[in-house]
C-alpha positions in Angstrom: 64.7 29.0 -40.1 62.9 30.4 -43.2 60.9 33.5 -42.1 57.8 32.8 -43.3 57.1 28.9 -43.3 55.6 29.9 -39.9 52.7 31.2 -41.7 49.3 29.6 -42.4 49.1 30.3 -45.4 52.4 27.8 -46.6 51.9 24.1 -46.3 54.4 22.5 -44.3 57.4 20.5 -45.6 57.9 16.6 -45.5 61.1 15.9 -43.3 62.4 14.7 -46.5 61.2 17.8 -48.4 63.1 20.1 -45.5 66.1 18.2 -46.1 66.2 18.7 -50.0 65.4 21.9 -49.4 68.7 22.5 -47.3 70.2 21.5 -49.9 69.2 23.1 -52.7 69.0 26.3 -50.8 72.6 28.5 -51.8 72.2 31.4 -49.1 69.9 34.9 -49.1 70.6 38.2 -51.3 69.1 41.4 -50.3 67.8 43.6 -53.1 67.9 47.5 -52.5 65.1 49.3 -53.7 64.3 49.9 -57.4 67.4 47.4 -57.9 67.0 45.1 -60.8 66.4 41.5 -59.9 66.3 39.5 -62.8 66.6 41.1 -67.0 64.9 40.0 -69.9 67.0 37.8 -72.3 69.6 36.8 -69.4 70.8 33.4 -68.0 70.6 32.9 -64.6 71.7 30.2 -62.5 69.5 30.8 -59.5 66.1 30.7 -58.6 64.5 33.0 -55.8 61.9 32.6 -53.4 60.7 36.4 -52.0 61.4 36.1 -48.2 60.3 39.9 -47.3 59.7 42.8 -49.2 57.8 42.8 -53.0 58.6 43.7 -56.2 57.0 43.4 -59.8 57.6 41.7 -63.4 57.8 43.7 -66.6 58.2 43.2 -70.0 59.6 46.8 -72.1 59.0 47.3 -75.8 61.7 48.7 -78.0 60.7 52.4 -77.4 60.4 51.8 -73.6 57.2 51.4 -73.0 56.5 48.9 -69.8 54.2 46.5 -69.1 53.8 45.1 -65.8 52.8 41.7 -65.8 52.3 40.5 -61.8 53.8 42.2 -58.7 55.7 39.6 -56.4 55.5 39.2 -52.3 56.4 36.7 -49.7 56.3 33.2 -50.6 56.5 34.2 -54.2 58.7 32.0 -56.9 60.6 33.9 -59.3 63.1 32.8 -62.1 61.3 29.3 -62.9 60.9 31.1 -66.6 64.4 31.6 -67.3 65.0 27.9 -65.6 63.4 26.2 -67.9 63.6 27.9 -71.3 67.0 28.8 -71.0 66.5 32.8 -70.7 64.2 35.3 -69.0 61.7 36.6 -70.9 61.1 39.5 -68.9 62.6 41.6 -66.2 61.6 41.7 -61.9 62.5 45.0 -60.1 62.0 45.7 -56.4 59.3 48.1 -55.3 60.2 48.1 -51.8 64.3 46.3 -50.5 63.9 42.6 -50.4 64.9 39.3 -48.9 65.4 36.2 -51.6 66.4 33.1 -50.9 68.6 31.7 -53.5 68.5 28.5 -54.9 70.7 26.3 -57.6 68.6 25.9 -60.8 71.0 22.7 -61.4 69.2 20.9 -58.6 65.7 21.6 -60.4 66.0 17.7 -61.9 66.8 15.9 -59.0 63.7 17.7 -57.3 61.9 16.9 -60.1 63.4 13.0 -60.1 63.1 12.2 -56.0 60.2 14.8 -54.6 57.4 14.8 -56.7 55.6 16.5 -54.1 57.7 19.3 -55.0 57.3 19.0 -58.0 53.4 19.3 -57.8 54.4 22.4 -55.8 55.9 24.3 -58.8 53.3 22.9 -60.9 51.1 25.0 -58.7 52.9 27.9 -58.8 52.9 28.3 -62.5 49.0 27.3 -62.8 48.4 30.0 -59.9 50.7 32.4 -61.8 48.4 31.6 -65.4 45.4 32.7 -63.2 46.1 35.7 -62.3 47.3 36.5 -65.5 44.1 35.4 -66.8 42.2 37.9 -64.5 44.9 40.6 -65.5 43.9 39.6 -69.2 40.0 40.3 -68.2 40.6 43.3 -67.0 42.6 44.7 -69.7 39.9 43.5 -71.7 36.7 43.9 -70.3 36.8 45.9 -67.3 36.1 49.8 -66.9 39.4 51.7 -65.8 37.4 52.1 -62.4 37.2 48.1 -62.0 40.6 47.6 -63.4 41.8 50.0 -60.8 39.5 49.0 -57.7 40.2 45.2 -58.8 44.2 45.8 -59.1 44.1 47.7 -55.5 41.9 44.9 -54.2 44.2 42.0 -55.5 46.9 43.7 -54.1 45.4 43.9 -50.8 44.6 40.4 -49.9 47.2 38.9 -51.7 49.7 41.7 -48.9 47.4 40.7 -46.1 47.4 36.6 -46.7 51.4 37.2 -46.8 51.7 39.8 -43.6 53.6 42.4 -45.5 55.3 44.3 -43.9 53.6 43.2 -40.8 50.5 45.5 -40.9 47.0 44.4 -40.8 46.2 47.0 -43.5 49.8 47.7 -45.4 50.2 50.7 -47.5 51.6 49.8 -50.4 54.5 51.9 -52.4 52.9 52.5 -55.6 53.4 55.4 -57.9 50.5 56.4 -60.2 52.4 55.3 -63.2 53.2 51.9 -61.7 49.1 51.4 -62.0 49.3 52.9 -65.9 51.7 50.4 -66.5 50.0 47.5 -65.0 46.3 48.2 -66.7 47.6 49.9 -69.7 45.5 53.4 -68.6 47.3 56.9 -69.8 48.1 58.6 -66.4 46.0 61.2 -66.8 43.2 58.3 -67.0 44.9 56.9 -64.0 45.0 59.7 -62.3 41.0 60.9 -62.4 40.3 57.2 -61.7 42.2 56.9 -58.6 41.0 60.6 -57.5 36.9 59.5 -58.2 38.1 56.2 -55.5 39.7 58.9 -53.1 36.5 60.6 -53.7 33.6 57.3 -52.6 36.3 56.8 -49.8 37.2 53.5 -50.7 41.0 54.1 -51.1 43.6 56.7 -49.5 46.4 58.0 -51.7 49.3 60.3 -49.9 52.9 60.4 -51.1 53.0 57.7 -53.1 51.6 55.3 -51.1 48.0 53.4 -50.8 46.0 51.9 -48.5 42.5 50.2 -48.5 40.0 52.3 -46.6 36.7 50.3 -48.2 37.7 46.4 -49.2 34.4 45.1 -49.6 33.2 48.5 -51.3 36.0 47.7 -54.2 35.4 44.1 -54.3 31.8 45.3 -55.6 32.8 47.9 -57.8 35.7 45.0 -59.5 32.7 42.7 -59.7 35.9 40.3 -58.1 34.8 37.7 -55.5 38.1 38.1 -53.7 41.2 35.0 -53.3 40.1 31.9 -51.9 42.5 31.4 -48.8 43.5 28.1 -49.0 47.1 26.2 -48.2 49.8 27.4 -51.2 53.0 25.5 -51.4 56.4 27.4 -50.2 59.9 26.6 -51.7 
């Protein structure tokens, strides 16, 4: 029994969807922490579905420079990239150890061919994913480096608490400072004064490398961010 198909959150399968899925399902691989998932450039045969834990993508420029694109929790999809054009073109590392379930990427066409329910599904995946990159994209953009880091915090949040990460009603999530940089492309010493001036208005708590949401509705405002809307999301 998958883990987390018990959650609200997932739509539930067909019976003829659960059956597929049996099949195209290959087994679970735990991932340690800071291991490398997936690597820009690579083939991979599998596709992964986060069961427990989270982790991020990243993209690296020749000098090493990181960008992180999206950070990835229960329920997430990841791989579908590499499935379809052949390669990856970027990399997923694990933030915290993690639970995947494995799947054969040579099955994708007969889910494609004899679900299209599905097949809607990862359609909906990959227009969800374009969203938040879209939002990532306005805050890069547009947004102070307090809103990008109040909305990035805030994002985080419900998107850990819709999920039950780590099953706490207010996670703390295992961020470093840099991992923010990285993500809004701040200097850390921007990062840094930012996240000390949200210590400061009590809407976050930062200790050891960790942070948790002391003030959700109090970053919402300062993100100008109307929160996610908590609907049913598809599971594979």
């Amino acid at each position: 029994m998958c883990p987390i198909r018990k959650l609200p959150v997932f739509r539930a399968f067909e019976k003829q969807e659960l059956a597929f899925m049996h099949r195209f399902k290959r087994g679970e691989l735990a991932v340690d922490k800071g291991a490398t998932v997936l690597v820009e450039g690579a083939h991979s045969a599998h596709l992964y579905t986060v069961l427990s834990g989270w982790g991020f993508r990243y993209k690296l420029l020749a000098d090493g420079r990181r960008q992180i694109l999206n950070y990835l929790m229960p329920g997430d999809l990841i791989g579908l990239q590499g499935s379809l054009m052949g390669e990856m073109r970027h990399s997923v590392e694990a933030l915290a150890p993690m639970l995947l379930c494995v799947f054969e990427r040579d099955k994708l066409a007969e889910l494609y061919r004899d679900h299209p329910g599905l097949a809607f599904d990862i359609t909906w995946i990959a227009s969800r994913e374009e969203l938040i990159l879209d939002e990532n994209l306005l805050s890069i953009g547009r947004r102070s480096a307090m809103e990008r880091v109040a909305y990035l915090i805030a994002f985080i949040a419900a998107r850990a608490d819709l999920v039950g990460l780590n099953g706490r009603e207010k996670p703390e999530f295992s961020l470093t400072q840099q991992h923010i940089a990285d993500t809004l492309g701040l200097s850390l010493v921007h990062t840094n004064k930012t996240i000390r001036r949200l210590v400061e208005r009590k809407l976050v708590r930062w200790a050891d490398r960790a942070c948790s949401v002391v003030d959700f509705q109090g970053l919402l405002a300062i993100a100008r961010w109307e929160g996610i809307t908590k609907e049913q999301r598809p599971l594979l």
